[in-house]
C-alpha positions in Angstrom: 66.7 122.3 122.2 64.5 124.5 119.7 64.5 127.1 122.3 68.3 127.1 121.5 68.4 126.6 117.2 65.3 126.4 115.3 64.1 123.1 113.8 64.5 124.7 110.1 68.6 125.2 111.2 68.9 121.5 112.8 67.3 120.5 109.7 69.8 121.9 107.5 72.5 121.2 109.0 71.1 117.4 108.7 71.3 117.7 105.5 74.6 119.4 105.0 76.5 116.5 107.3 75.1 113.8 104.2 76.6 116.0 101.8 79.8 116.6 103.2 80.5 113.2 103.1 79.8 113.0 99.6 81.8 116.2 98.8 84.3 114.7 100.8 84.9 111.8 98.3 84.6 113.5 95.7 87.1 115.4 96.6 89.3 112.7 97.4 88.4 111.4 93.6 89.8 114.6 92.4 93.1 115.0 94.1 94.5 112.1 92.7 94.0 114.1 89.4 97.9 115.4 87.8 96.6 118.8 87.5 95.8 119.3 91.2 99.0 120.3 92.6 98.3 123.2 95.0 95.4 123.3 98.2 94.2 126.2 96.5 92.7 124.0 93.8 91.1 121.6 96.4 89.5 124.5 98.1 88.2 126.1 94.9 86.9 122.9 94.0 85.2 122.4 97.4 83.6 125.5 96.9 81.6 124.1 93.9 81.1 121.0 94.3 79.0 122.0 97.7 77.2 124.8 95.8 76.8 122.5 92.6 75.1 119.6 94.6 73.3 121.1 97.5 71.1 123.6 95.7 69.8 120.7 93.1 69.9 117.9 96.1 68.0 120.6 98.6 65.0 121.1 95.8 65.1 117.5 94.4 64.5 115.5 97.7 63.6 118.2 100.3 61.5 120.4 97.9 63.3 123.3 99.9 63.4 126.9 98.7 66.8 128.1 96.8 67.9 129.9 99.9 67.9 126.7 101.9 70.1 124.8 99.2 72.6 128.2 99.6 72.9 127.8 103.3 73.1 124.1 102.8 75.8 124.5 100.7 77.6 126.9 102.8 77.4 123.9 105.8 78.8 121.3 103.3 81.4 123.7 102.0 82.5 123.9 106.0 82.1 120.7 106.9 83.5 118.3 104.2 87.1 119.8 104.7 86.2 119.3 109.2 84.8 115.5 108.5 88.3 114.9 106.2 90.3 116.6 109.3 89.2 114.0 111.7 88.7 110.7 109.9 92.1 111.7 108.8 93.8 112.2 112.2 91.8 108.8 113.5 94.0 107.1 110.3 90.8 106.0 108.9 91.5 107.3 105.9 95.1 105.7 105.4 94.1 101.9 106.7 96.3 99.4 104.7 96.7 95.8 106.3 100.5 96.0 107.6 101.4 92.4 106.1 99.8 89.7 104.1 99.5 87.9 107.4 96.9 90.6 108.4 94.5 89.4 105.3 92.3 86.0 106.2 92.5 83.1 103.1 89.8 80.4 103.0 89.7 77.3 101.6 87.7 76.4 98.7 86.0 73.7 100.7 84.7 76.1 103.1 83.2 78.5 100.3 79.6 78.9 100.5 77.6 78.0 97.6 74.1 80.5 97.0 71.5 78.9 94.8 
């Protein structure tokens, strides 16, 4: 496989999948907000939040170059939008229970007490 994509590139992408999944909620966070009314906004707002956290994130934990955190943040700004896609279309994203039925009640006789 490293004859294929160097270990540097595996390793950033690595990172980038983390990320994207915290861009992702974020992102979620922030479309609930009145003022985001057009996919435009989401977009722009994907754009910096990947930039914004990756470069920090890459030199923080990774002690990665500035260059690195740039490419990772261009893989986060591709991917969170790709990882929404599909835990969207897999209705991961909207599970409510259907009815109350659907929720389980216990007793108060079979709660378990922790010292």
């Amino acid at each position: 496989m490293e004859d294929i994509f160097p270990t540097q590139l595996i390793d950033l992408l690595t990172i980038a999948v983390t990320l994207s999944m915290v861009v992702m909620a974020l992102l979620q966070k922030f479309k609930s907000l009145p003022f985001i009314k057009k996919s435009f906004y989401i977009w722009f707002l994907n754009l910096i939040f990947s930039f914004s956290i990756a470069i920090p994130f890459t030199e923080k934990f990774y002690h990665l170059p500035y260059k690195d955190g740039i490419w990772v943040g261009f893989f986060t700004f591709i991917g969170a939008p790709t990882i929404y896609s599909a835990l969207k279309n897999q209705t991961i994203l909207r599970y409510k229970p259907s009815s109350i039925s659907d929720t389980v009640h216990l007793s108060i006789k079979n709660e378990i007490k922790r010292v």
